[in-house]
Steps between C-alpha positions, in 0.01 A plus 500: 500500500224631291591737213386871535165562357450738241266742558302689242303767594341788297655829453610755635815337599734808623283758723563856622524565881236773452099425530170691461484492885877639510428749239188597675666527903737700350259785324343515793827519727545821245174666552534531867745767476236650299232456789703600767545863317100526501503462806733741586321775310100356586541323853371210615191500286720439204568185640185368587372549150771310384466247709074467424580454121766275591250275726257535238714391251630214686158384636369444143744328413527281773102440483499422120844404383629257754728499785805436288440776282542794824874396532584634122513838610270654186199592736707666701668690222166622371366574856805723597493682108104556533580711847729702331303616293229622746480798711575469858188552605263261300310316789645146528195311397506635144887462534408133570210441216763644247737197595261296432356650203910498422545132533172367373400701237861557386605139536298261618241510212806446219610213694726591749933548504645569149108535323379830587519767197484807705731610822256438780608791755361703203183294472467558866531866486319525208199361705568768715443733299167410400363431813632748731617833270504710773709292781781450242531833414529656841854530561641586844782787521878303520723582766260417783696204650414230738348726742309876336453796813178613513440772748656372800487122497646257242300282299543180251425658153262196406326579837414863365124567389507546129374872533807578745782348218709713372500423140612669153506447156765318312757654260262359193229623644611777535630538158194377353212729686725813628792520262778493780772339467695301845859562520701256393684416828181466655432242192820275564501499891113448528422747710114575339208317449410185329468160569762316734674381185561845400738597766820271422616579191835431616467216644295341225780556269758343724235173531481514102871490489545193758226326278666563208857382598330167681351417130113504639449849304532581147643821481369580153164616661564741758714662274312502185240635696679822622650561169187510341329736787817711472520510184119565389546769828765682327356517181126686677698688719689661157157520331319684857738581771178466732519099411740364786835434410674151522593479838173589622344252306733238653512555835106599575247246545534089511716536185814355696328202706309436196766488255748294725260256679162495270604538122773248594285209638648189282145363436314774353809636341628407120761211533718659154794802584354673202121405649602679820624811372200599276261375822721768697486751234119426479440558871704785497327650178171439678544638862578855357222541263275383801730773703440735270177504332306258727214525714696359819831657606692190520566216239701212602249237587238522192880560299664164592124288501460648106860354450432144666214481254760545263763258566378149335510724214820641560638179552388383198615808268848447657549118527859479349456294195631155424804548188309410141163557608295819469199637729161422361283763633131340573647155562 
């Protein structure tokens, strides 16, 4: 008999059971929760525009990242996060180009998986936003359902000519232009406008919390961002009582989804514990000044890009220190 070879091989020697594509099936096992409130509240429509960033998404990636790299789950992730954050009614073709715009301006052109510097659903929607201003801020009314009466028959709310919607402004928007403030309830059960992300408060936190016990969520983030917003909230309100208070500030607008599923995206998030809380602080810090003094009523997606810009910096700032040596700033 032969003696047993030795094999040498390089390193890592023990692994985890958990992979990018685990990490990534299970996000998006989370969000769908998430997507099944919007379309409770929008209808069907809700679901279609999903479903075109998702296709966009996935079709970009597929056409100029390879067939292996559709299986990791990341397009997918950033195709379901870019339809939350659209209205219900945004035609499906821009729906579509913003999952592309998502996946190749947002990845593709850093390189790909792990490279990118900025969240992508946010590139994508950011896109949006400069090309199609008024489609992304037309928000259909919540609480129409799968099936909206009008007159006598019943009709599929994406079906509906966009003069015969029924649409209304969201609680921002309303803050910002008219000075009213939504109710709170009407805040945490989602029962206003906004876009499809805006409706499951709830169940975004219960997805967060999943995330976080699995390990693929830091939970520094999500809650470095709310304490900031509350507590930079608190301290307005007590200066102005017409400022919003904290639990307005928390539960209005993409603050939620963006906190929990956005700020928290491992690659264009700090890798230190200290790193994460001053990016949450940061993002928190710069959706209310947008809030409140801002052109646009809502914050969260120029907040969290400003703060990826900032993270190789952050990183760097908070790099834990090897014992006997000292930072050399400029080095």
């Amino acid at each position: 008999m032969t003696a047993p070879r030795l094999i040498v091989t390089a390193s890592p020697h023990l692994k985890d059971r958990d992979s990018t594509p685990r990490i990534m099936w299970n996000v998006v096992a989370s969000l769908v929760p998430v997507i099944a409130v919007a379309g409770f509240y929008f209808g069907i429509s809700a679901l279609l525009v999903v479903a075109a960033t998702t296709l966009g998404a996935l079709g970009t990636q597929r056409l100029f990242g390879g067939r292996d790299s559709v299986g990791d789950g990341s397009a997918v992730i950033t195709g379901l996060l870019l339809g939350l954050c659209l209205p219900a009614g945004m035609p499906l073709w821009m729906a579509a180009l913003g999952g592309v715009a998502g996946i190749g301006l947002g990845k593709l052109v850093f390189g790909g998986l792990g490279q990118n510097v900025f969240n992508p659903a946010l590139i994508g929607r950011a896109f949006l936003q400069a090309a199609f201003p008024v489609a992304i801020t037309t928000w259909p009314a919540a609480g129409q359902g799968f099936w909206t009466l009008r007159g006598d028959t019943f009709a599929l709310p994406f079906l509906q000519a966009s003069t015969d919607a029924l649409t209304e402004a969201t609680p921002l928007g309303l803050l910002k232009f008219e000075q009213k403030l939504t109710p709170l309830g009407d805040l945490i059960f989602g029962t206003t406008g906004g876009s499809l992300g805006e409706t499951g408060a709830l169940v975004i936190l219960l997805g967060g919390a999943y995330l976080a016990w699995r390990g693929y969520l830091n939970w520094r983030i999500p809650v470095s961002v709310m304490l900031s917003t509350a507590i930079l909230a608190t301290v307005m309100h007590g200066v102005d009582a017409r400022y919003p208070d904290a639990l307005f500030m928390l539960f209005s607008g993409g603050l939620m989804l963006g906190a929990v599923y956005m700020a928290t995206d491992m690659v264009t998030s700090p890798v230190t514990n200290s790193g994460r809380w001053v990016f949450g602080a940061g993002i928190g810090v710069l959706l209310v000044v947008i809030r409140l003094w801002g052109g646009l009523p809502e914050g969260v997606m120029y907040a969290i890009l400003l703060m990826n810009a900032m993270v190789p910096f952050i990183n760097r700032l908070t790099q834990p220190r090897v014992f006997g040596t000292h930072l050399r700033v400029g080095a």
